[in-house]
C-alpha distance (Angstrom), angle and dihedral (degrees) to the residues before:
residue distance angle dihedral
X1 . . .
X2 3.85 . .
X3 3.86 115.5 .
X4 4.30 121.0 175.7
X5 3.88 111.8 -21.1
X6 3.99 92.9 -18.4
X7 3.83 103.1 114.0
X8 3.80 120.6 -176.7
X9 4.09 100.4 -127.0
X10 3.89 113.4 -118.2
X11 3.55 124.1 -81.8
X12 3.44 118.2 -102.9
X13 3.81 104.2 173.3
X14 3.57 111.7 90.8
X15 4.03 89.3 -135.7
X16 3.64 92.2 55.6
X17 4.25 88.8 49.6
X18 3.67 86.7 51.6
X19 3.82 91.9 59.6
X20 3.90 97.4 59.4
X21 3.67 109.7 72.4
X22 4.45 83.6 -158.4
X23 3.71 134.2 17.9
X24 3.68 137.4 -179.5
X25 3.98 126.2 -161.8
X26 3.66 121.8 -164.7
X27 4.05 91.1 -34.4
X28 3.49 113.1 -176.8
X29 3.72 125.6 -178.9
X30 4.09 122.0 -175.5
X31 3.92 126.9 -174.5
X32 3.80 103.4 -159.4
X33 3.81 104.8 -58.9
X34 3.89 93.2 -13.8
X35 3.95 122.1 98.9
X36 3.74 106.1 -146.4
X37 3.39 95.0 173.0
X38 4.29 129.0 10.8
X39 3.52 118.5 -166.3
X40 3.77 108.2 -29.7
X41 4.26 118.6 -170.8
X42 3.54 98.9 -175.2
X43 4.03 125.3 171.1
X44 3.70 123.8 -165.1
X45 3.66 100.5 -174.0
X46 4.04 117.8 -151.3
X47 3.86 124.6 -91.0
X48 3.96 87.5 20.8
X49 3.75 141.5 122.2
X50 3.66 109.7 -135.3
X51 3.81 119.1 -167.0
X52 3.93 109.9 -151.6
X53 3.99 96.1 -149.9
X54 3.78 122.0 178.4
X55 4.33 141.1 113.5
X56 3.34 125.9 -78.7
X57 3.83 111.2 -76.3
X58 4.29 87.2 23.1
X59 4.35 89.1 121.6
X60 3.95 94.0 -103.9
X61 3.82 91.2 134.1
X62 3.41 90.2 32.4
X63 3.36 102.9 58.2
X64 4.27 94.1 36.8
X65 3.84 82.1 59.8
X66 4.23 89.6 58.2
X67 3.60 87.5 45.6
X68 3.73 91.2 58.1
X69 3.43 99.8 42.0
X70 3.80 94.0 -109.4
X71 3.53 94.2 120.5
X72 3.77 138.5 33.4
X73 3.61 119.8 -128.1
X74 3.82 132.6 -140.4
X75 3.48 105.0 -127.8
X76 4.33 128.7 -12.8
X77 3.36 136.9 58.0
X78 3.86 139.8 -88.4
X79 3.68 125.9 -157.3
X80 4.33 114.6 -174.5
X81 3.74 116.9 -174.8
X82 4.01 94.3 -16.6
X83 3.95 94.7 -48.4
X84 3.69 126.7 106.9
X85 4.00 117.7 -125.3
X86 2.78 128.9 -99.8
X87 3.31 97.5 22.8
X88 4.23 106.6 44.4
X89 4.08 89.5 45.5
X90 3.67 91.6 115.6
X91 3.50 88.7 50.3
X92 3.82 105.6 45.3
X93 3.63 100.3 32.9
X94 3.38 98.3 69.4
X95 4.14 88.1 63.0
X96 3.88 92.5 54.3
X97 3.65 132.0 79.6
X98 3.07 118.6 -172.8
X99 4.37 148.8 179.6
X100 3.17 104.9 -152.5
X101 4.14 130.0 171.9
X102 4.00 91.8 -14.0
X103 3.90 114.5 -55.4
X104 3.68 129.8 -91.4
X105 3.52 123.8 -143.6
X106 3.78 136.8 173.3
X107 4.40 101.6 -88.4
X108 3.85 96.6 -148.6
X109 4.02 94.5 47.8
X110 3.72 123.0 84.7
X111 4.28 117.9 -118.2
X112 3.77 94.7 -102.4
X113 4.19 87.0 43.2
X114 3.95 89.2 48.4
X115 4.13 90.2 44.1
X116 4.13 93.2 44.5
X117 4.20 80.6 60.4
X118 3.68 84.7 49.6
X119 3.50 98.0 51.6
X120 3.66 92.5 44.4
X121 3.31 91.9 62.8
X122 4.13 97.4 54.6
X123 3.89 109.7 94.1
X124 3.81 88.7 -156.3
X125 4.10 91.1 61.1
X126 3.52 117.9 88.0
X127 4.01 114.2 -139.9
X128 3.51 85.9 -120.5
X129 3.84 100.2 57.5
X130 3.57 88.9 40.9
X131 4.11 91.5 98.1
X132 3.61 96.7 47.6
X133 3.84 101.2 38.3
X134 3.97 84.5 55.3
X135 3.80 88.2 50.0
X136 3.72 91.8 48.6
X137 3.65 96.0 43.2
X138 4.28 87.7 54.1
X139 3.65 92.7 52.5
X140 3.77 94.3 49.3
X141 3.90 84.5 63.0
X142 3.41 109.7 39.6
X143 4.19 102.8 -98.2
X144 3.19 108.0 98.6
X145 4.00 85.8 114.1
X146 3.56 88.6 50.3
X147 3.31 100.1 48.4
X148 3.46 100.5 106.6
X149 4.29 97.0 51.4
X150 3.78 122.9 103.5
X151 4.17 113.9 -94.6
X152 4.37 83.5 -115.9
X153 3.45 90.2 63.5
X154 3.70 98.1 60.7
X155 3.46 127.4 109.2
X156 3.88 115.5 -122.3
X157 4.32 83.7 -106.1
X158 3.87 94.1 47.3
X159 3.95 85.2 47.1
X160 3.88 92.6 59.3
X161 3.32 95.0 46.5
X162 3.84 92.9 61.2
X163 3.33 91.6 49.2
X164 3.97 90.0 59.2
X165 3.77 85.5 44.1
X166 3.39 84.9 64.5
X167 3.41 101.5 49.1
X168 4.27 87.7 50.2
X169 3.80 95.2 48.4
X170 4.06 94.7 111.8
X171 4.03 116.8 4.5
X172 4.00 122.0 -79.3
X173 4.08 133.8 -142.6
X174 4.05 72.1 -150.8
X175 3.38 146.1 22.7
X176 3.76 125.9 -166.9
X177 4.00 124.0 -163.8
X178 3.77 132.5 175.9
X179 3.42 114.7 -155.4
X180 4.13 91.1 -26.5
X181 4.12 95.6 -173.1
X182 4.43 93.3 52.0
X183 3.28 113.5 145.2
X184 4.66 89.4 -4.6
X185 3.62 117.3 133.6
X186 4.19 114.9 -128.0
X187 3.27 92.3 -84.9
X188 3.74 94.0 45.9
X189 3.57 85.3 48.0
X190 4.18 95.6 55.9
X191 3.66 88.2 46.7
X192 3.72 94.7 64.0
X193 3.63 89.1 40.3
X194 3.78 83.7 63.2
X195 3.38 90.5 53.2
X196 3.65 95.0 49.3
X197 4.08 82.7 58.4
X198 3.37 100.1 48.1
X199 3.97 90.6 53.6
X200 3.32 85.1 50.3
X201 3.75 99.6 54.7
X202 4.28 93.6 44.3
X203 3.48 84.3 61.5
X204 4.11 103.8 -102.2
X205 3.41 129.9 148.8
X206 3.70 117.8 -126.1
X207 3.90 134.6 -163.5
X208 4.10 110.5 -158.1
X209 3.51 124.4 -169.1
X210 3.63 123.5 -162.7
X211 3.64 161.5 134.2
X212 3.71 98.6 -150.3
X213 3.66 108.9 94.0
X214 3.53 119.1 -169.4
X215 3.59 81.4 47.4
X216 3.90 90.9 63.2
X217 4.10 89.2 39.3
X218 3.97 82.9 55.1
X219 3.54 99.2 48.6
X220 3.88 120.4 12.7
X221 3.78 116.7 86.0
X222 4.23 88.0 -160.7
X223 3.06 139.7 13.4
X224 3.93 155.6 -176.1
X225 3.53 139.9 -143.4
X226 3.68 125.1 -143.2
X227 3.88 121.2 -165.0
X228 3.67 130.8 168.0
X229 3.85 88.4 -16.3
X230 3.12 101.6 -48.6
X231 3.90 147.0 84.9
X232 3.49 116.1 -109.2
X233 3.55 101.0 163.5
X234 4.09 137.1 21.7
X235 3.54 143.8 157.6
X236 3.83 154.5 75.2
X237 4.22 98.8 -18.7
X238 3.68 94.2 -135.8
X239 4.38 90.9 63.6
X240 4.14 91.2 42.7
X241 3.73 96.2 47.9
X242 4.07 83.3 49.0
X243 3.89 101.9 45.5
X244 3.55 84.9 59.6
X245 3.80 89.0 53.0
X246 3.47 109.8 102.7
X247 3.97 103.4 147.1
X248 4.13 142.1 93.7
X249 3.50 121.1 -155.6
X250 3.86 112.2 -156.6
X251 3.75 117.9 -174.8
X252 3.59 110.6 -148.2
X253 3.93 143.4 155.5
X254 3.53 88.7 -142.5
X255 3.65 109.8 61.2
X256 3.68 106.1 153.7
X257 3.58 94.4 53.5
X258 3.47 90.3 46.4
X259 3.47 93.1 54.5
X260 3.25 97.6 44.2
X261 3.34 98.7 50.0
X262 4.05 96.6 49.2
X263 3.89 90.0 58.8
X264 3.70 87.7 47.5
X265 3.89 87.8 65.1
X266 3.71 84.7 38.4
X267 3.82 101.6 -105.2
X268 3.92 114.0 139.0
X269 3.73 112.1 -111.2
X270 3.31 143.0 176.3
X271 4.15 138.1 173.1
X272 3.67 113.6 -116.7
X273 4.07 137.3 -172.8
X274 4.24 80.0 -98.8
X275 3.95 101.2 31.4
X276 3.09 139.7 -95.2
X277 3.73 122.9 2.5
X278 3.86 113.9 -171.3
X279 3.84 128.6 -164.5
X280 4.08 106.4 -121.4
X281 3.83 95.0 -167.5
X282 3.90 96.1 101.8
X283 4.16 95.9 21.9
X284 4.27 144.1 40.5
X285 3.42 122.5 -121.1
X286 3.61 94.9 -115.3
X287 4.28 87.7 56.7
X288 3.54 83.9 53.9
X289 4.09 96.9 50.6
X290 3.69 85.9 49.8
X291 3.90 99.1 50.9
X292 3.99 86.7 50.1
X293 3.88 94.8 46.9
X294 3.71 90.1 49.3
X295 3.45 90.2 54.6
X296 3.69 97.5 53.6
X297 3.74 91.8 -114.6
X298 3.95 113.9 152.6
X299 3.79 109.1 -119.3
X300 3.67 114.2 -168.3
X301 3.77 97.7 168.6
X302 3.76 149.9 -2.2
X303 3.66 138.1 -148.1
X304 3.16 141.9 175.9
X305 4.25 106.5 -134.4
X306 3.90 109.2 -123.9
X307 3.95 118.3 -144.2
X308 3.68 112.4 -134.6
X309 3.27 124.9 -136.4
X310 3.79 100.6 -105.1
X311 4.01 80.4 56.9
X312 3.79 97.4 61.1
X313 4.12 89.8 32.2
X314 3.74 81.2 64.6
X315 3.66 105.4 40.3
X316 4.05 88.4 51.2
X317 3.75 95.8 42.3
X318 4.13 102.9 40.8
X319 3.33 122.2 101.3
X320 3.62 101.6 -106.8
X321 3.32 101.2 40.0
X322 3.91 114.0 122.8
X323 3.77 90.7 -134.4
X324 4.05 95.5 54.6
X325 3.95 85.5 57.2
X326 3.67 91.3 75.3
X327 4.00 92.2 95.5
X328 3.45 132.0 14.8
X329 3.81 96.1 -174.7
X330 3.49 118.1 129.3
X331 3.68 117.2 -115.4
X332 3.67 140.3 -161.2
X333 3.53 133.3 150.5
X334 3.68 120.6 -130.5
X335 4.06 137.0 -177.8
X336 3.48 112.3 -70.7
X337 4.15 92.1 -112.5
X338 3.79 89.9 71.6
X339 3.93 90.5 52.5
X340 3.75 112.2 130.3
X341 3.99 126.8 -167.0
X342 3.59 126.5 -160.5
């Protein structure tokens, strides 16, 4: 887990490489005078689901785009499914699908006609399974009934889910998606998240990029946060949300004296709509259960206080956080044609 300016050091045993499915070593990326992205260590660890979180102009497309080869960067390395970039492209890509920046399709050919061209293009596809892995690709997203319609007549949430059709037509080591559920209705929105799952479950790796967070907090195992550039947080979700855990929640009848007699053994306390919530910065829970029981105060139940994603999202991202102080670049992403390398 890396949190702030604590960044885990750069794997050097070839076991340990073989466990992330994607990694990133001081990756840089600048577009004229403008840092898009400064010195990025990112690990996408196999078998997860990794939710790219970050605000607009924070590098998340940026970066996804030198993980797939789609850009070149300035200085660092990438490393995609054990092969080093540029170099191992024609041996990694092949294992990825991936939605990235909205699809683009051919406007006068129907979805299946638009995936056949997809599928002709994988050199893992047989011509024979073409048919049927287009077929099974369109159910797995819904279109199956539109199948048949020309790409132009798509609405922008039918469009996104061809593109992650394409992206499932034969199975992945990884799968990359940026911002999967634009422009899907809620239902829309579940259904990919069932896709996210069942990836999951077969075993793949999968790279999600997004700004909608309880959608991350309901399906991404890990994740990392990107601000000004820069990583400021990663890891398994689980271990973030609970380094920025800091509270007790004591349910009790007695809430004055419970209060009072926490800050008389100099634990910060204060009475809430719930109980008591009680800052663990300086003390343990069990310390805390103690003090109360010595003081006769009823306790009828204690827990610790969970910080939600949107909580730590914040606290990284604001202003004055001390984490969002690692770079003070600016950053903006721009089309690819006005990428300069130095």
């Amino acid at each position: 887990m890396v949190i702030g300016d604590r960044v885990a050091p750069a794997a050097t045993a070839a076991g340990a490489t073989a466990r992330l499915a994607a990694r990133t070593r001081n990756l840089r990326k600048v577009y004229g005078r403008t840092v898009a992205v400064d010195h990025v260590d990112l690990d996408l660890p196999v078998g997860s689901v990794l939710g790219m979180l970050g605000p607009n102009g924070s590098g998340k497309t940026t970066t996804i785009r030198l993980l797939l080869g789609l850009s070149t960067p300035t200085a660092g390395t990438v490393e995609l499914l054990g092969h080093q970039l540029p170099a191992g492209l024609g041996y990694a890509l092949p294992e990825v699908g991936a939605l990235v920046e909205g699809p683009g399709f051919h406007p006068f050919l129907s979805g299946r006609e638009n995936l056949l061209r997809c599928a002709a293009a994988e050199p893992h596809l047989a011509t024979a399974a073409m048919p049927r892995a287009v077929a099974e690709a369109l159910e797995r997203v819904g279109l199956s009934a539109a199948a048949g319609r020309r790409y132009r007549g798509y609405s922008m949430g039918m469009k996104q889910r061809l593109g992650l059709a394409a992206a499932l037509l034969l199975p992945r080591k990884l799968v990359v998606l940026d911002e999967p559920t634009n422009g899907l209705d809620p239902a829309g929105t579940r259904e990919v998240r069932a896709v996210i799952a069942d990836l999951h479950a077969s075993g793949t790796t999968v790279l999600v990029s997004s700004h909608l967070l309880a959608e991350v907090e309901a399906t991404c195992t890990h994740v990392a946060v990107l601000h000004e550039g820069s990583v400021v947080a990663q890891g398994e979700l689980g271990e973030l949300l609970e380094a920025g855990n800091s509270g007790l929640l004591v349910s009790t009848p007695d809430t004055t004296t419970a209060v009072n007699a926490l800050r008389d053994n100099r634990m910060p306390a204060r009475a809430t709509p719930d109980g008591v919530r009680v800052d663990l910065t300086a003390t343990t829970g069990p310390e805390v259960v103690a003090t109360l029981v010595r003081a006769g105060v009823a306790v009828h139940e204690v827990r610790r206080q969970r910080t939600g994603l949107e909580d730590l999202f914040a606290r990284l991202t604001s202003a004055d956080s001390p984490e969002a102080g690692l770079s003070n670049v600016a950053t903006q992403e721009l089309p690819a044609d006005r990428e300069v390398s130095s």
